[in-house]
Each structure stands twice: as structure tokens, then as C-alpha cells.
PDB file of N, CA, C and O in Angstrom:
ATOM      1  N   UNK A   1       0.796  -1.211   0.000  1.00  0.00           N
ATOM      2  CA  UNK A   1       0.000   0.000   0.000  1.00  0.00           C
ATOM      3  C   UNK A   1       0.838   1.275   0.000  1.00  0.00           C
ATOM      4  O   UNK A   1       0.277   2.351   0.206  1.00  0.00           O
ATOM      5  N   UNK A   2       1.814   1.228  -0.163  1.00  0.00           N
ATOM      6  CA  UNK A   2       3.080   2.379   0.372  1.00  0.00           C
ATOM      7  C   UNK A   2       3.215   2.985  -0.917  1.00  0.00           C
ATOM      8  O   UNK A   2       3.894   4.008  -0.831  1.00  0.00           O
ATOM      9  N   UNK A   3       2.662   2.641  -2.565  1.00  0.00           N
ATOM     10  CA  UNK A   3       2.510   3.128  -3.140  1.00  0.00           C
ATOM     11  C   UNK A   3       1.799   3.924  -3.505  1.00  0.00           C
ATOM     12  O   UNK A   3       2.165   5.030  -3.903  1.00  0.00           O
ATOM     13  N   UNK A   4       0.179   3.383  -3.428  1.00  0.00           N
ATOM     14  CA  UNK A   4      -1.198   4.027  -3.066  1.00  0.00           C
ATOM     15  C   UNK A   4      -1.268   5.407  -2.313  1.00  0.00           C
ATOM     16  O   UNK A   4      -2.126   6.274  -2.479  1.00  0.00           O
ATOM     17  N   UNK A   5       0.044   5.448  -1.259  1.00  0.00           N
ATOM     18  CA  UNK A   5      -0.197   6.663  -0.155  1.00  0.00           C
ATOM     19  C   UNK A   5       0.716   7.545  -0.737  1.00  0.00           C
ATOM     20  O   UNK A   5       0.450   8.741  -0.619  1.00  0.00           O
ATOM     21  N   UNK A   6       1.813   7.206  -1.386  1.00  0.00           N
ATOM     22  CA  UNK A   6       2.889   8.242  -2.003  1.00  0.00           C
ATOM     23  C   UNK A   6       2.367   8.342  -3.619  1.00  0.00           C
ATOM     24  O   UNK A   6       2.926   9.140  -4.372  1.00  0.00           O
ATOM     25  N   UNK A   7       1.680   7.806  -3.916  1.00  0.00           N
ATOM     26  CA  UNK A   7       1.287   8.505  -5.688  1.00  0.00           C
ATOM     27  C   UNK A   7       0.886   9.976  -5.503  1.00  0.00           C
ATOM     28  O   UNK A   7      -0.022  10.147  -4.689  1.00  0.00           O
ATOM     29  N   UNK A   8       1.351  10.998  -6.058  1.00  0.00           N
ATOM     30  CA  UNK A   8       0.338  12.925  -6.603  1.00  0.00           C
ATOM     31  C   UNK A   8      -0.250  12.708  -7.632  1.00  0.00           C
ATOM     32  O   UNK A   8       0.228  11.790  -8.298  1.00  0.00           O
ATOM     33  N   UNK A   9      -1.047  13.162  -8.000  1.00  0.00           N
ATOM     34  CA  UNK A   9      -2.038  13.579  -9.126  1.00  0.00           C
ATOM     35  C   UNK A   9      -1.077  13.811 -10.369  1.00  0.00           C
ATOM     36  O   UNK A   9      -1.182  13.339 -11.501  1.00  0.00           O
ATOM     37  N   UNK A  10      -0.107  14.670  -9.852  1.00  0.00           N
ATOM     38  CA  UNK A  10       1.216  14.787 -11.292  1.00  0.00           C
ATOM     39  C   UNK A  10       2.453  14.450 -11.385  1.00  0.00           C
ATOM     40  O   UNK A  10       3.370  14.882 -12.083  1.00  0.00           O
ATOM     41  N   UNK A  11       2.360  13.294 -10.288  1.00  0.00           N
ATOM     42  CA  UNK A  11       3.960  12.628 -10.339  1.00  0.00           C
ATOM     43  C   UNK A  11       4.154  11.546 -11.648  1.00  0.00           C
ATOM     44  O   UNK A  11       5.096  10.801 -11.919  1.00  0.00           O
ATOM     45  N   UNK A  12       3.003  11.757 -12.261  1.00  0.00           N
ATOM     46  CA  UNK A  12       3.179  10.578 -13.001  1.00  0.00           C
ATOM     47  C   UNK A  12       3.183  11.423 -15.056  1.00  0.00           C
ATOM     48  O   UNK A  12       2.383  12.288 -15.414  1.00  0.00           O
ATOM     49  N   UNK A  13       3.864  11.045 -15.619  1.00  0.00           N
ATOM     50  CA  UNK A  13       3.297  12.223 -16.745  1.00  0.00           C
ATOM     51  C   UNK A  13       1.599  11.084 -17.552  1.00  0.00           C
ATOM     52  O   UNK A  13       0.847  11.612 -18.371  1.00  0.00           O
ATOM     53  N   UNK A  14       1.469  10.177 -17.248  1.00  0.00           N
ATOM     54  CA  UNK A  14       0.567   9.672 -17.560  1.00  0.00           C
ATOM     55  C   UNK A  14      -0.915   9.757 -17.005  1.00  0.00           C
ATOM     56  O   UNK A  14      -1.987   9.405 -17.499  1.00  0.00           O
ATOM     57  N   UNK A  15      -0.466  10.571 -15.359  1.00  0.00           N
ATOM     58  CA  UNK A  15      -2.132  10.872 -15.033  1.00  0.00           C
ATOM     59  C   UNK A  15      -1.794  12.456 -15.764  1.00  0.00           C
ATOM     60  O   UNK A  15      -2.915  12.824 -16.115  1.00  0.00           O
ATOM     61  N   UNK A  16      -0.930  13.411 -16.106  1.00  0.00           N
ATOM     62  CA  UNK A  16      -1.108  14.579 -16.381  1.00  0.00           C
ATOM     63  C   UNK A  16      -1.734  14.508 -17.853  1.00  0.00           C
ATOM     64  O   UNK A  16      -2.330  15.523 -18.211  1.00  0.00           O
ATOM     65  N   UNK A  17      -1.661  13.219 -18.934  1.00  0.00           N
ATOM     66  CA  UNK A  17      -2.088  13.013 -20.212  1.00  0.00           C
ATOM     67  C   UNK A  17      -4.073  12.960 -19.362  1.00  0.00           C
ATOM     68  O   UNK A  17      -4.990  13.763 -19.532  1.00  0.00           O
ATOM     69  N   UNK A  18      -4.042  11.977 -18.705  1.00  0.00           N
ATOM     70  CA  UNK A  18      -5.629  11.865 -18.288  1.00  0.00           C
ATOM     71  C   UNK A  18      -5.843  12.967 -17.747  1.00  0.00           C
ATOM     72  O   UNK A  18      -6.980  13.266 -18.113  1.00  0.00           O
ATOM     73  N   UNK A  19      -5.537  13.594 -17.235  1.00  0.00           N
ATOM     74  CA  UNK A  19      -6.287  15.205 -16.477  1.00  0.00           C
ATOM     75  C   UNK A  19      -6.526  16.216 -17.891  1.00  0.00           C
ATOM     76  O   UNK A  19      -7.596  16.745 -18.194  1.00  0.00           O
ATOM     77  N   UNK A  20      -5.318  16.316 -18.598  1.00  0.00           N
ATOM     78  CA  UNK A  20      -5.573  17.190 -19.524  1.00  0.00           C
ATOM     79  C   UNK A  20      -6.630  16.525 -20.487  1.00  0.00           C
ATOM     80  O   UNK A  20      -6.970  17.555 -21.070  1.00  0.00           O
ATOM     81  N   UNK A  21      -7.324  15.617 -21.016  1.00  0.00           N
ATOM     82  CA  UNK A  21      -8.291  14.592 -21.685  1.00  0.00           C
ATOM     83  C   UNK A  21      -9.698  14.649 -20.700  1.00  0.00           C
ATOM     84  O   UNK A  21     -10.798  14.841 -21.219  1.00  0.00           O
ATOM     85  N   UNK A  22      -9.559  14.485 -19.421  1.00  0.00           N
ATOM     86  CA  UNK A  22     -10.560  14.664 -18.827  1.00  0.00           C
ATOM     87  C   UNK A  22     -11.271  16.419 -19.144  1.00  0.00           C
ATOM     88  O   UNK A  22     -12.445  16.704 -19.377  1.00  0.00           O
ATOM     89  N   UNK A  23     -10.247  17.214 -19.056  1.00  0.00           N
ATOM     90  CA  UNK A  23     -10.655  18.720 -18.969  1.00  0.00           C
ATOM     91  C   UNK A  23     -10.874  18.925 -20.512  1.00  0.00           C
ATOM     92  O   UNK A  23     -11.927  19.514 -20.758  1.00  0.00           O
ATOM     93  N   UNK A  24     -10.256  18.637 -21.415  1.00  0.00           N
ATOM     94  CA  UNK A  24     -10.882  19.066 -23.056  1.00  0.00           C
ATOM     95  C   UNK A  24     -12.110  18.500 -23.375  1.00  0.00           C
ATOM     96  O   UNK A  24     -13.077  19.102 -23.843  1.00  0.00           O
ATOM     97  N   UNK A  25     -12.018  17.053 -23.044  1.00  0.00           N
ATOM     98  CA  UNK A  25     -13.073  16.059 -23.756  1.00  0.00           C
ATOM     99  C   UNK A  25     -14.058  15.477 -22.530  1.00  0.00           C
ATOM    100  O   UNK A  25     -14.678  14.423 -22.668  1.00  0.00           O
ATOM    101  N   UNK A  26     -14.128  16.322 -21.265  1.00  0.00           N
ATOM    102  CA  UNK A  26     -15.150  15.597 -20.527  1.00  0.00           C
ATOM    103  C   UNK A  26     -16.225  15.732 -20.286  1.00  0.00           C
ATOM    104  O   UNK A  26     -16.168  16.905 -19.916  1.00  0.00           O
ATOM    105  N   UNK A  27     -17.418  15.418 -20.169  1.00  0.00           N
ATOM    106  CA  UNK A  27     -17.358  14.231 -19.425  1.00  0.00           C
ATOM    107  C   UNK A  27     -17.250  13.310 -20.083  1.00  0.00           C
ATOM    108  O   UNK A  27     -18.229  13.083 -20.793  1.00  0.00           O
ATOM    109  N   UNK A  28     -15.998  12.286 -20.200  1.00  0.00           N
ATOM    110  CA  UNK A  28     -15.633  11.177 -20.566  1.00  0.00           C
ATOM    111  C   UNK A  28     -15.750   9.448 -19.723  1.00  0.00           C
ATOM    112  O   UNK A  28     -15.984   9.482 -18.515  1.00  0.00           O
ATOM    113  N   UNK A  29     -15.637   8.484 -20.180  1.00  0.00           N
ATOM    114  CA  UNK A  29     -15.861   7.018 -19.100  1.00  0.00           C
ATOM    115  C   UNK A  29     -14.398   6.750 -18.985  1.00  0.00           C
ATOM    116  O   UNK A  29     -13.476   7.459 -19.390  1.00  0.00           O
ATOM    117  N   UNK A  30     -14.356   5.905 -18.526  1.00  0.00           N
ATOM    118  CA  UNK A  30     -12.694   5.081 -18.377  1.00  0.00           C
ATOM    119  C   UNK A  30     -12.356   4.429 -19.617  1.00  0.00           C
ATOM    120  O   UNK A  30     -11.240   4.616 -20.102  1.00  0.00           O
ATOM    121  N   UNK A  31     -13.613   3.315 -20.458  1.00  0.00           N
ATOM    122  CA  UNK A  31     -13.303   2.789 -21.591  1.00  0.00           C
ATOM    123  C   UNK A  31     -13.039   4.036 -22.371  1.00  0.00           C
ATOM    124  O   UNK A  31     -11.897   3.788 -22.758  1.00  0.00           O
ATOM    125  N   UNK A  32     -13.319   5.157 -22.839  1.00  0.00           N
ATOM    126  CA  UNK A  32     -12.811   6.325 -24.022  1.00  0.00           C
ATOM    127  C   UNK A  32     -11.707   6.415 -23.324  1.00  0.00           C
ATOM    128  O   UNK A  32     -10.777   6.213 -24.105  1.00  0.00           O
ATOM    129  N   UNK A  33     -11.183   6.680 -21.902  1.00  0.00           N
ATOM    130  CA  UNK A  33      -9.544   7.178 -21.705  1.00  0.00           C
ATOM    131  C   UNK A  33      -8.872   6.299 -22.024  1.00  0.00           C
ATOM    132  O   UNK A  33      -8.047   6.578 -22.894  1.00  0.00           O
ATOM    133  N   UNK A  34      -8.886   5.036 -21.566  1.00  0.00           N
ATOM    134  CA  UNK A  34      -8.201   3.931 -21.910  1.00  0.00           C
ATOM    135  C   UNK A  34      -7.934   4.213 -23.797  1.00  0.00           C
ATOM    136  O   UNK A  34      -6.931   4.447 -24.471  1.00  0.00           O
ATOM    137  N   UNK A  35      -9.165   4.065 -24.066  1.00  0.00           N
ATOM    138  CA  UNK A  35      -9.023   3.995 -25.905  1.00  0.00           C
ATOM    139  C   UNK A  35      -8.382   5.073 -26.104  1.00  0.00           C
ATOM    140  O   UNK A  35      -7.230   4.755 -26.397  1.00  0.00           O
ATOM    141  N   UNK A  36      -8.517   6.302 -26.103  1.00  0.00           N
ATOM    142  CA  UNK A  36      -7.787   7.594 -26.739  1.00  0.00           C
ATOM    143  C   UNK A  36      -6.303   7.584 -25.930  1.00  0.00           C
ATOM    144  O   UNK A  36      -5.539   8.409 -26.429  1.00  0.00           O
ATOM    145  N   UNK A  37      -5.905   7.074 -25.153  1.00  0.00           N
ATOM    146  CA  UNK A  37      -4.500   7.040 -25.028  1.00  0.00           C
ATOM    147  C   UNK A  37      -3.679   5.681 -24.646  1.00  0.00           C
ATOM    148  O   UNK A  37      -2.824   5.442 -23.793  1.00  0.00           O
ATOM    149  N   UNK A  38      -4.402   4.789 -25.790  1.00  0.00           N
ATOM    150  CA  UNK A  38      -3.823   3.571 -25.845  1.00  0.00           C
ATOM    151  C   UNK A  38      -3.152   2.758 -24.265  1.00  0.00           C
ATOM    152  O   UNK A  38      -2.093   2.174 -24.039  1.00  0.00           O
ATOM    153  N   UNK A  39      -3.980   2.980 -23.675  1.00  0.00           N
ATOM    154  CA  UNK A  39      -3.572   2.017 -22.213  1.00  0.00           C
ATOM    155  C   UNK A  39      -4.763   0.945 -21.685  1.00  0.00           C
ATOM    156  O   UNK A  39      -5.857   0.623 -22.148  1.00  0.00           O
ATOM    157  N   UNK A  40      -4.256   0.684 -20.886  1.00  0.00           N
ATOM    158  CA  UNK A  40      -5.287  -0.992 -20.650  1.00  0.00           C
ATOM    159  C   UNK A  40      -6.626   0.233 -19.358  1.00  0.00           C
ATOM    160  O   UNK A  40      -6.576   1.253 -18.671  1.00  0.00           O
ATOM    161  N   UNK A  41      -7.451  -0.677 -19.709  1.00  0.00           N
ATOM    162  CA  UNK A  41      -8.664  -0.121 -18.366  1.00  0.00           C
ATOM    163  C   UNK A  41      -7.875  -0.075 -17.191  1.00  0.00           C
ATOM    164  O   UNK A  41      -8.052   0.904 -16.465  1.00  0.00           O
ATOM    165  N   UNK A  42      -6.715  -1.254 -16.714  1.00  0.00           N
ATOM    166  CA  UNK A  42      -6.850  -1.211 -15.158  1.00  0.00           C
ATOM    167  C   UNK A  42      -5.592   0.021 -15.061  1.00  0.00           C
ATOM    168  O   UNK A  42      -5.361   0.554 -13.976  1.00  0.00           O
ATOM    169  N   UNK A  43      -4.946   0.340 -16.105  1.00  0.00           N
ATOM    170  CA  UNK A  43      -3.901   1.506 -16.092  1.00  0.00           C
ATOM    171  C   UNK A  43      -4.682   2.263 -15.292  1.00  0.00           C
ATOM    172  O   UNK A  43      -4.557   2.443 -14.081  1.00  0.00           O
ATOM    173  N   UNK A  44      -6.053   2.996 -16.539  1.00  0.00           N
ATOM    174  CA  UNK A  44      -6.489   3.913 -16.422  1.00  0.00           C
ATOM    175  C   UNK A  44      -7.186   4.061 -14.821  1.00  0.00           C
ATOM    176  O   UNK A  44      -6.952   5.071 -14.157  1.00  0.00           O
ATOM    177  N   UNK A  45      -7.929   3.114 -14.365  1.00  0.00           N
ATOM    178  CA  UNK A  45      -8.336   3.023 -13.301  1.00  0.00           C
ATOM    179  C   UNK A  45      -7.521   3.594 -12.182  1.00  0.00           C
ATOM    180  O   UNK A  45      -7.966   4.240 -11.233  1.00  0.00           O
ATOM    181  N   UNK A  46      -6.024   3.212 -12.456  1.00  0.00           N
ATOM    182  CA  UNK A  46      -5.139   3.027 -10.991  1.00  0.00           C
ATOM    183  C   UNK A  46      -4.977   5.292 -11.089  1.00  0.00           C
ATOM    184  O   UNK A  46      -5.134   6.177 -10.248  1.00  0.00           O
ATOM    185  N   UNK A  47      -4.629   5.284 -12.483  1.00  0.00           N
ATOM    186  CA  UNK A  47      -4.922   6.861 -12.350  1.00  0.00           C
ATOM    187  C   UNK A  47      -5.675   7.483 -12.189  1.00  0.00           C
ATOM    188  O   UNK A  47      -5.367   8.543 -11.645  1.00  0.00           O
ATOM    189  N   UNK A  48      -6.908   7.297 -12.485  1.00  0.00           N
ATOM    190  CA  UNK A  48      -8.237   8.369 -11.807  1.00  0.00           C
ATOM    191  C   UNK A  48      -8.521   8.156 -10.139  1.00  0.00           C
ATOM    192  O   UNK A  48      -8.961   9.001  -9.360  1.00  0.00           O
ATOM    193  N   UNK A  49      -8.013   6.352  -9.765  1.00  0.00           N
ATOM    194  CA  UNK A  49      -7.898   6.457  -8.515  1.00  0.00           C
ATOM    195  C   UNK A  49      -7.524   7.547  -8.215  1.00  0.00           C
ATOM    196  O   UNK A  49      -8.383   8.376  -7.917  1.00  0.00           O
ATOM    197  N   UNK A  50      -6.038   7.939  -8.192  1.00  0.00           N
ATOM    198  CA  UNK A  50      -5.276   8.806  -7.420  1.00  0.00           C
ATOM    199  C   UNK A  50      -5.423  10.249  -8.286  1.00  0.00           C
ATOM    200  O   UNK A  50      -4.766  11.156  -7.776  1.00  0.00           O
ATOM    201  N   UNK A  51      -6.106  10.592  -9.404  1.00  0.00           N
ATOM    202  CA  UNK A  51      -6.761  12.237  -9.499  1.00  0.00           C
ATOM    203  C   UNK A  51      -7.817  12.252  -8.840  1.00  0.00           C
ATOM    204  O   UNK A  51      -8.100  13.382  -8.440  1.00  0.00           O
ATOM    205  N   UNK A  52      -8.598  11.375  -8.528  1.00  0.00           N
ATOM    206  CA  UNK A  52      -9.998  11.485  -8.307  1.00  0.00           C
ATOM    207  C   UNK A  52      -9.740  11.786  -6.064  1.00  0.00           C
ATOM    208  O   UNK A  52     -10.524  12.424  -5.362  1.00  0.00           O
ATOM    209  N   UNK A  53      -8.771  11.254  -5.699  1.00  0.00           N
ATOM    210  CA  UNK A  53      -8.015  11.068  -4.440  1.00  0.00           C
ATOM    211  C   UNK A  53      -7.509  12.834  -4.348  1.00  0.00           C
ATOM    212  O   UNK A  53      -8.064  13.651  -3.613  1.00  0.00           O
ATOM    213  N   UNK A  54      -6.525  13.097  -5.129  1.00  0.00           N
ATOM    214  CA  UNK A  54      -6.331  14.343  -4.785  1.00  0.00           C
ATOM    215  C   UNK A  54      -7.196  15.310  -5.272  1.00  0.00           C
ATOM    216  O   UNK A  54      -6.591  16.364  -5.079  1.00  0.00           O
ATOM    217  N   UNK A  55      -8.092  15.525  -5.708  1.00  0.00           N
ATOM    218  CA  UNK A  55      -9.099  16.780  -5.950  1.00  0.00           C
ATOM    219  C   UNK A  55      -8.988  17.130  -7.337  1.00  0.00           C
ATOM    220  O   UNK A  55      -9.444  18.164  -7.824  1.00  0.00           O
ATOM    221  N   UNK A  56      -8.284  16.114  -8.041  1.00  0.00           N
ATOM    222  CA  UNK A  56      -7.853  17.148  -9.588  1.00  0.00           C
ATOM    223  C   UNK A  56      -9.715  16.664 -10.252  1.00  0.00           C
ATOM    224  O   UNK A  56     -10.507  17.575 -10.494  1.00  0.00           O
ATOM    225  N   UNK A  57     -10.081  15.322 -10.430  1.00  0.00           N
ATOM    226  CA  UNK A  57     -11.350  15.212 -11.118  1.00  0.00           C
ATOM    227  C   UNK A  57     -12.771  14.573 -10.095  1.00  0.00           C
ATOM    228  O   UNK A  57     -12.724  14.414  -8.876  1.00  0.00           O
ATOM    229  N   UNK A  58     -13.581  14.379 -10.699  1.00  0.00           N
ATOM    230  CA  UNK A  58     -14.375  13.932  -9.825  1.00  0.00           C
ATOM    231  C   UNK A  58     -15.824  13.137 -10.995  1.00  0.00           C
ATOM    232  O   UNK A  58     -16.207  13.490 -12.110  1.00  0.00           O
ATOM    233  N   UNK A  59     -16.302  11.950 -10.057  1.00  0.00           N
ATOM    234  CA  UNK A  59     -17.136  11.367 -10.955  1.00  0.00           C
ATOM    235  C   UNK A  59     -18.424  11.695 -10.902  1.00  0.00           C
ATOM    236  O   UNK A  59     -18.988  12.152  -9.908  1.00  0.00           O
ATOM    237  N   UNK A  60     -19.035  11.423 -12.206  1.00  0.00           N
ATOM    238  CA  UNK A  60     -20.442  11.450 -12.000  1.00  0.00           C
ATOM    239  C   UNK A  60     -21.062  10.391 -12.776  1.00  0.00           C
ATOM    240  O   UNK A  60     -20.539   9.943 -13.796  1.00  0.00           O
ATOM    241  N   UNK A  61     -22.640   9.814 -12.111  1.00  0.00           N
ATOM    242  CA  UNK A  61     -22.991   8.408 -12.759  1.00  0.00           C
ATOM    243  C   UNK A  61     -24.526   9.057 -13.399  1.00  0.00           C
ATOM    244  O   UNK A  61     -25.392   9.716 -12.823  1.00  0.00           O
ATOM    245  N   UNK A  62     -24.440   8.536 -14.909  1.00  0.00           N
ATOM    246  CA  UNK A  62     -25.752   8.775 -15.289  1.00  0.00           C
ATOM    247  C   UNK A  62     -25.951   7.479 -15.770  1.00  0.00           C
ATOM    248  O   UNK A  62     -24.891   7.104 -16.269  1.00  0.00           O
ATOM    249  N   UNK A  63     -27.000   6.436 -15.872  1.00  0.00           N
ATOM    250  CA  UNK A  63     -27.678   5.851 -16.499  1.00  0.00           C
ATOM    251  C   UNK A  63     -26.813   4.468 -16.215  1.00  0.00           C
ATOM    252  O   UNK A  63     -26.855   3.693 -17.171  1.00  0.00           O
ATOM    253  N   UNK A  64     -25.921   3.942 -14.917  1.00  0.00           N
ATOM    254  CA  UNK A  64     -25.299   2.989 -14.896  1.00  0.00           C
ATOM    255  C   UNK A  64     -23.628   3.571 -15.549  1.00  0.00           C
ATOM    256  O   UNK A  64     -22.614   2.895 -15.372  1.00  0.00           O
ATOM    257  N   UNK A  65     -23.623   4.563 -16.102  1.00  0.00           N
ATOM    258  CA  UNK A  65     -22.115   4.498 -16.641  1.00  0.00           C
ATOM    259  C   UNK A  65     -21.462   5.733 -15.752  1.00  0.00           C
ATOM    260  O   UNK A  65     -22.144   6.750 -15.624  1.00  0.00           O
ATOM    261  N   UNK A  66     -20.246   5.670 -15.180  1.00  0.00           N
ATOM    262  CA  UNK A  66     -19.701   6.403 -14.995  1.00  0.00           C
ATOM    263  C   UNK A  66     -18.590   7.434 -15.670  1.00  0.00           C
ATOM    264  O   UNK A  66     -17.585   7.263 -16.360  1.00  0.00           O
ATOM    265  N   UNK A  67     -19.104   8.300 -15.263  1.00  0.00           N
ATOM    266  CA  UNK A  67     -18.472   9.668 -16.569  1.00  0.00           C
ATOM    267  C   UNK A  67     -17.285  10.381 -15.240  1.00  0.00           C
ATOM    268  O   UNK A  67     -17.324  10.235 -14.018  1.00  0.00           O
ATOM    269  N   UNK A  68     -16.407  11.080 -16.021  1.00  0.00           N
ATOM    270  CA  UNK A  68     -14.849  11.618 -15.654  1.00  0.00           C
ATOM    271  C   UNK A  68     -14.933  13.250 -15.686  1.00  0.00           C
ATOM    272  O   UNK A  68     -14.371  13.870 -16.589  1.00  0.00           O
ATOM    273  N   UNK A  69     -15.500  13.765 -14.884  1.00  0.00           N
ATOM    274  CA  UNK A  69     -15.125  15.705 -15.222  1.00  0.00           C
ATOM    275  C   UNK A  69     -14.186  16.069 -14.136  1.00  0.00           C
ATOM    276  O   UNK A  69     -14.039  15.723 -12.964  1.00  0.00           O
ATOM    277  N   UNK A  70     -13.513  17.020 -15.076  1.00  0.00           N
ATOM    278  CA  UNK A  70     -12.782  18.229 -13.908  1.00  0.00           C
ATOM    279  C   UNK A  70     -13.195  18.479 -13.050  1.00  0.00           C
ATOM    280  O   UNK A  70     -14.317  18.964 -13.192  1.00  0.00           O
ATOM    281  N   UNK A  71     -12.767  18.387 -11.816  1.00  0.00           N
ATOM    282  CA  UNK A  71     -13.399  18.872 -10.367  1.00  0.00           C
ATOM    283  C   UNK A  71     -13.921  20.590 -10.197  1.00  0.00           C
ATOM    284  O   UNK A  71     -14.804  21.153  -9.551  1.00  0.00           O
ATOM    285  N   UNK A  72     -12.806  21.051 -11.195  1.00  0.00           N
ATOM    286  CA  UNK A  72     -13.236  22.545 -11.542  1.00  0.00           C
ATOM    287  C   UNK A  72     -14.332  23.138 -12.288  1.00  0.00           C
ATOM    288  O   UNK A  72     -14.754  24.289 -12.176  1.00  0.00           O
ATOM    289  N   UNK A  73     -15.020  21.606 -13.580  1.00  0.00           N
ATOM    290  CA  UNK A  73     -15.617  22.605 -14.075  1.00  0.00           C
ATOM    291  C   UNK A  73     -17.285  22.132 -13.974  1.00  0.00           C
ATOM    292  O   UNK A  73     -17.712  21.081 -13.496  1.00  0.00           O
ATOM    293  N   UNK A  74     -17.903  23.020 -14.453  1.00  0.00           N
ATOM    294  CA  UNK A  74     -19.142  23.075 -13.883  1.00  0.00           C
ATOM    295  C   UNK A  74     -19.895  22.035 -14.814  1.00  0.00           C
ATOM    296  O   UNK A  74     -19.670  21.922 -16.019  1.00  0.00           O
ATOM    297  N   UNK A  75     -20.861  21.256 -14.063  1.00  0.00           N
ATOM    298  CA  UNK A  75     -21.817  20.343 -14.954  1.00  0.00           C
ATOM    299  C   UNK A  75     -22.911  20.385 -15.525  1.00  0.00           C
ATOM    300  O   UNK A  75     -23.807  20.438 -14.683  1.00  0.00           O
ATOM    301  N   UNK A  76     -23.371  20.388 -16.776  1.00  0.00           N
ATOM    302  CA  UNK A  76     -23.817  21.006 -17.606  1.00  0.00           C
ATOM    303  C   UNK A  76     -24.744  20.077 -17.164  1.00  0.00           C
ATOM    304  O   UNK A  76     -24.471  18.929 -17.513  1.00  0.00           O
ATOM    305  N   UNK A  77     -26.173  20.260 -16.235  1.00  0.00           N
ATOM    306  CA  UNK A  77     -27.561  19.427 -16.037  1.00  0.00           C
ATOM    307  C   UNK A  77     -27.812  19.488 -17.360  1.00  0.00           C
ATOM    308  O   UNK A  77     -27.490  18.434 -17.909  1.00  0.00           O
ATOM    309  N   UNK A  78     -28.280  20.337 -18.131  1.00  0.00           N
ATOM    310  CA  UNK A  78     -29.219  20.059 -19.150  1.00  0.00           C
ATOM    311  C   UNK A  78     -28.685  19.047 -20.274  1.00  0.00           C
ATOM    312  O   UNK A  78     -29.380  18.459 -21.103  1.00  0.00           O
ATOM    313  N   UNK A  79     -27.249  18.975 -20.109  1.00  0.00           N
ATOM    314  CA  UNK A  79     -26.811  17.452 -20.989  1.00  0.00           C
ATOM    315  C   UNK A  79     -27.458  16.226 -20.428  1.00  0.00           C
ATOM    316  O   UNK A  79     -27.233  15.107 -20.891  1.00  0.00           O
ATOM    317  N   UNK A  80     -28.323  16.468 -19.353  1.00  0.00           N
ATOM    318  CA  UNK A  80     -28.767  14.952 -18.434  1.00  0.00           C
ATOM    319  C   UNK A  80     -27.934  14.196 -17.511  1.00  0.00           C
ATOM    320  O   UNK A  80     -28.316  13.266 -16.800  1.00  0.00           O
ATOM    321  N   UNK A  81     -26.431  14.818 -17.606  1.00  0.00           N
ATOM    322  CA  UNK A  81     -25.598  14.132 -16.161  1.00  0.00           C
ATOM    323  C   UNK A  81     -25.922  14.808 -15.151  1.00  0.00           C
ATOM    324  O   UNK A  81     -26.190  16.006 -15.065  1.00  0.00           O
ATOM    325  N   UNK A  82     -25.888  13.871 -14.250  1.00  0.00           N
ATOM    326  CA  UNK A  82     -26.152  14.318 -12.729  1.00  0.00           C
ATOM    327  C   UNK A  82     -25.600  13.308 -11.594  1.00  0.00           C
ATOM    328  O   UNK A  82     -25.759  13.572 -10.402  1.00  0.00           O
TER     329      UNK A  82
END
């Protein structure tokens, strides 16, 4: 677990590729991050763990799927996420 507690949000340049993808193209799922930057699901997973841990993104679930936005930016209700 000694990894889990020492990962940052930008120690890695691979969660800084997912933060910047989350903020252009979000709200996005894990299967589109995975696909648009060629890495496996459980990659992607282990990184939103630890953005989603330090405050950089945050999730939201519509319809059974979970979607990826910037913690910063505001959620557009009338697209139907909530």
C-alpha cells in the first residue's frame, strides 16, 4: 500500500495526459480514456484512482455508466448528467 499513499495527481506524466483529456473532452468514461490514449482499463483506473483522491477530477454516474469531469468545471444538467 506504500505506493497508493505516495502517488500525486502529477507525479506521473501519464495521469497529467488523463487530467488534460478529462478537462478538453469531458465528461468522458474510463473505456474512451483507456481507448484515446492507448492504455489498458486497469492503467487507467489506478490513475483516476489517485486524481480522483487528490481533488484534480471527480465522478459522476448517469444511467449505470460512470463519466470523468474536472473537479473545476461546472456540470452542464441540461446534458442529463447528474
Amino acid at each position: 500500500m506504500a505506493r497508493a499513499k505516495t502517488a500525486t495527481a502529477l507525479s506521473d506524466p501519464r495521469r497529467a495526459l488523463i487530467l488534460r483529456l478529462v478537462e478538453e473532452k469531458g465528461p468522458i468514461t474510463q473505456a474512451q480514456i483507456a481507448k484515446a490514449l492507448n492504455m489498458s482499463w486497469g492503467q487507467v483506473q489506478w490513475h483516476l484512482y489517485v486524481l480522483e483522491r487528490e481533488g484534480k477530477i471527480r465522478r459522476v454516474t448517469k444511467n449505470g455508466l460512470t463519466y470523468y469531469v474536472s473537479a473545476t468545471a461546472p456540470i452542464d444538467f441540461s446534458s442529463g448528467l447528474e
